[in-house]
C-alpha positions as CSV (number, residue, x, y, z in Angstrom):
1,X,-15.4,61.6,-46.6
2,X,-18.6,61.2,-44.8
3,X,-18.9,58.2,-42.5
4,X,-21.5,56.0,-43.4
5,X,-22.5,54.9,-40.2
6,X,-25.0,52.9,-40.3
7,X,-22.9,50.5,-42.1
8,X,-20.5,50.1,-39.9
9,X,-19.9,46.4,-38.9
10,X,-19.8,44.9,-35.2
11,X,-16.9,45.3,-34.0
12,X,-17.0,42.1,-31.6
13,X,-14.9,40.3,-34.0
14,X,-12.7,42.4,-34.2
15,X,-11.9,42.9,-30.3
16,X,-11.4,39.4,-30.2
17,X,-9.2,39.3,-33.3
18,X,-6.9,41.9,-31.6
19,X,-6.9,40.2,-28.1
20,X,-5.7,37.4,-29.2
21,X,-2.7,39.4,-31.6
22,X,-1.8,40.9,-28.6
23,X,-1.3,38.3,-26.6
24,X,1.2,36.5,-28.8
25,X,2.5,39.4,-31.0
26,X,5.4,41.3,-30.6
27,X,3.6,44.5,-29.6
28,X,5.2,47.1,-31.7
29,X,4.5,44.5,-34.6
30,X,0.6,45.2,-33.7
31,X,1.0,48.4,-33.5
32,X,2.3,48.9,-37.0
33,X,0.5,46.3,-38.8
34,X,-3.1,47.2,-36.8
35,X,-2.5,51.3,-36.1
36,X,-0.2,53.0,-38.5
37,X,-1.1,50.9,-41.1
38,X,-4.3,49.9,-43.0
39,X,-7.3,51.9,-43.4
40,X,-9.6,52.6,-40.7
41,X,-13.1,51.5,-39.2
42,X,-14.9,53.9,-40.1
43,X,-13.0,54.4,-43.3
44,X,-12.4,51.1,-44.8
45,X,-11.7,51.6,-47.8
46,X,-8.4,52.6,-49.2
47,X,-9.9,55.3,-51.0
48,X,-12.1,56.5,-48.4
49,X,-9.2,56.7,-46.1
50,X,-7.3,58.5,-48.4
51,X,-10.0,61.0,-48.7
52,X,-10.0,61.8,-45.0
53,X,-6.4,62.2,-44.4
54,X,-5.8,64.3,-47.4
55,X,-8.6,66.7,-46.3
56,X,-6.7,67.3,-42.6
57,X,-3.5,67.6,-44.6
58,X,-4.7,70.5,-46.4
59,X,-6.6,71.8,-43.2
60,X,-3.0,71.6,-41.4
61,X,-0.5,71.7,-44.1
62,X,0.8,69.0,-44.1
63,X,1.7,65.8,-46.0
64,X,-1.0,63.1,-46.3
65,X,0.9,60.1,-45.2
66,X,1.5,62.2,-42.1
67,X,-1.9,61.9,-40.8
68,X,-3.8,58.5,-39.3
69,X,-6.7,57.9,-37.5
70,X,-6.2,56.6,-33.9
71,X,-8.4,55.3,-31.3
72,X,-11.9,53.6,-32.0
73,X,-12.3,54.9,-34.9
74,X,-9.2,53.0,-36.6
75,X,-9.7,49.8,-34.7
76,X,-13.6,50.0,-33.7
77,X,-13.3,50.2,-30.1
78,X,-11.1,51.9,-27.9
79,X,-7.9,50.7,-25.9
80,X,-7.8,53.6,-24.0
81,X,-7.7,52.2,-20.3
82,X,-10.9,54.0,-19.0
83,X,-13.5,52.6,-22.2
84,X,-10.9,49.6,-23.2
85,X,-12.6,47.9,-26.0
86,X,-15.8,50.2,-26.0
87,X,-17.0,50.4,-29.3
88,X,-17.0,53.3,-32.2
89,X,-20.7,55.0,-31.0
90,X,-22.8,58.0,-32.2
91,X,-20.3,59.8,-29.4
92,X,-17.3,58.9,-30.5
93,X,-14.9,60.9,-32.1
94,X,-12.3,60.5,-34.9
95,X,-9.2,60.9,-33.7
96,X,-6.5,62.4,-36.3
97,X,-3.1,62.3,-35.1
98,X,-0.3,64.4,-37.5
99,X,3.3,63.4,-37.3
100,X,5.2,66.8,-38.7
101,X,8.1,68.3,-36.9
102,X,7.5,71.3,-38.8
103,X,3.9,71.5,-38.0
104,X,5.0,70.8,-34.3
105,X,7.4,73.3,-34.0
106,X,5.7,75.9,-35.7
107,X,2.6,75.3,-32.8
108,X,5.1,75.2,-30.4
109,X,6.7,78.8,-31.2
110,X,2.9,80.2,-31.8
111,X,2.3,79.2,-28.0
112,X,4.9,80.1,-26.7
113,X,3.9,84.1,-27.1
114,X,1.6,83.3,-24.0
115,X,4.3,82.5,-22.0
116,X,6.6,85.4,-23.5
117,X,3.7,87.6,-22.7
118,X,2.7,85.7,-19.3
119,X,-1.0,85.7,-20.6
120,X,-3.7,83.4,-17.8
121,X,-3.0,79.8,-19.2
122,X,-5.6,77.5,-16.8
123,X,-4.4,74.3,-18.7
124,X,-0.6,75.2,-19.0
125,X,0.8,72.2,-16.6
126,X,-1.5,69.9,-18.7
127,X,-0.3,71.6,-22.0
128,X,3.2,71.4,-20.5
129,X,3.1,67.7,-19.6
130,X,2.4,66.5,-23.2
131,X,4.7,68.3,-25.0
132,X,7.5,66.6,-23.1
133,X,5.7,63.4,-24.5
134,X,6.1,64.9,-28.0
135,X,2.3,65.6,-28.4
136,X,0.7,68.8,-28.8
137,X,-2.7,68.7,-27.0
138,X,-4.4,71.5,-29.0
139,X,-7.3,70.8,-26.4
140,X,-4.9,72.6,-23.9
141,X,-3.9,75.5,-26.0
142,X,-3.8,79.0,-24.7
143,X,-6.0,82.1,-26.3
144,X,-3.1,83.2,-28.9
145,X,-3.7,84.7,-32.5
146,X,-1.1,82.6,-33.9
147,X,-1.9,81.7,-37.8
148,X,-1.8,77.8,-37.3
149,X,-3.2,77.7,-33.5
150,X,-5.9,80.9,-34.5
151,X,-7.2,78.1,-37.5
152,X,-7.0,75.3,-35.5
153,X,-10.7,75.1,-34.3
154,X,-12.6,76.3,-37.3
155,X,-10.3,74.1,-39.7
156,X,-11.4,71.2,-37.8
157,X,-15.0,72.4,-37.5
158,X,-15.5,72.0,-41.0
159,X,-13.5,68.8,-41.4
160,X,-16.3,67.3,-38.4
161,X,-19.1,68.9,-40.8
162,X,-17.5,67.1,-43.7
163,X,-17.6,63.6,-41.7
164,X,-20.6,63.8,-40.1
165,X,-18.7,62.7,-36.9
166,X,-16.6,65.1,-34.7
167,X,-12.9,65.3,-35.8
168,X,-10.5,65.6,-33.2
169,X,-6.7,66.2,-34.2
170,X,-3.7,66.2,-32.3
171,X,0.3,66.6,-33.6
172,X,3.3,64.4,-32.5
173,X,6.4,65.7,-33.4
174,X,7.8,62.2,-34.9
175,X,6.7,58.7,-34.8
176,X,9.0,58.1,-31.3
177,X,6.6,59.8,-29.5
178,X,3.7,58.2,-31.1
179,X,4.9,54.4,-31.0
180,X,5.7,54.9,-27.6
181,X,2.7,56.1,-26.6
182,X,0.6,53.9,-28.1
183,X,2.7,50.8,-27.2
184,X,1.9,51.6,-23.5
185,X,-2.1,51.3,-24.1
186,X,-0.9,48.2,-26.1
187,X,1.0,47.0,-23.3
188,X,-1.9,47.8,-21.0
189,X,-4.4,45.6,-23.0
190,X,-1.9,42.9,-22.6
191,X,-1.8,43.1,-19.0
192,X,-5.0,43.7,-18.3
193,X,-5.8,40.1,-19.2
194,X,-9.0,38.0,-19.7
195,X,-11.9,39.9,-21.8
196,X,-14.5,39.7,-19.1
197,X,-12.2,41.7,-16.3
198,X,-11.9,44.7,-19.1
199,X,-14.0,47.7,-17.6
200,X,-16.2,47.8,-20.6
201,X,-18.6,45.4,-21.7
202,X,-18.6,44.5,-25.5
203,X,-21.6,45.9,-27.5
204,X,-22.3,46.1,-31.0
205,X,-20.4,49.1,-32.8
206,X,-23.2,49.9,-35.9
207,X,-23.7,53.5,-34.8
208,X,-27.8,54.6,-36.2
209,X,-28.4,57.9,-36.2
């Protein structure tokens, strides 16, 4: 599951491909055929693919066809509104995304002992404001022993060490959540109209290490 990196294609194309889908598509259409769907960029083979989301199923627990990759590293550049169509770099990460009510819940419940026990919690309100979008931001998680939370960051260590790149995971509790997330940045590539007023120039994506 090791991204070969410096085979990975320019990704110019492929922003121009998906500007243009955008523009005419139905945008949850995009989303599905383009995001949930397919292999990634830096994983494009099915196989490869495969490989990589079965690893973070067994890191989390679980079912492969629960996990996808997100962000540049699906599509090759971002469409996040800050680095919108910035390309997959040797700084990017991989973004994992789990959709498991289970595995959401049972987060949930481990984090909730710090507010039970009324531990310091700097990044609460942040914490807080996902999870009313459906999204655990394990970025924003409190210091609790829980067994899924305690794993979390070593788990994912050793998926990064696998890749090569760092692997960054995050849990929606079902696919509302994540649709309707992603069809806002969708919805914001659409409206932020030509390619030349998008904050981020377009660069080749081949990452060399």
């Amino acid at each position: 599951m090791r991204v070969q990196t410096s085979a990975l294609a320019d990704s110019s194309a492929l922003v121009s491909q998906f500007r243009d889908e955008v523009a005419r598509a139905e945008l949850r259409t995009v989303l599905r055929r383009r995001i949930i769907s397919g292999s990634a960029y830096v994983y494009p083979s099915h196989d490869s693919y495969y490989e990589f989301c079965e690893a973070v199923s067994e890191a989390v627990g679980c079912h492969p066809a629960s996990v996808l990759v997100v962000g540049s590293a699906k599509l090759g550049f971002s469409i996040a509104p800050s680095k919108r169509y910035r390309p997959f770099g040797d700084k990017s990460d991989i973004d994992a995304v789990v959709v498991d009510e289970k595995l959401f819940d049972r987060l949930w419940r481990e984090v909730h002992v710090a507010v039970e026990a009324r531990l310091v919690w700097p990044k609460r309100n942040d914490f807080a404001d996902y999870l009313m979008r459906g999204w655990i931001r394990p970025d924003f998680f409190p210091d609790v022993r829980g067994d899924t939370v305690g794993m979390w960051w070593d788990r994912f260590a050793e998926l990064s060490r696998r890749a090569g790149v760092k692997v960054a995971g995050a849990v929606y509790r079902d696919w509302h959540f994540l649709e309707s997330y992603q069809l806002k940045a969708l919805s914001m590539c659409r409206e932020a109209g030509p390619l030349s007023s998008s904050p981020v120039s377009i660069q080749s994506s081949a990452v060399k290490r």
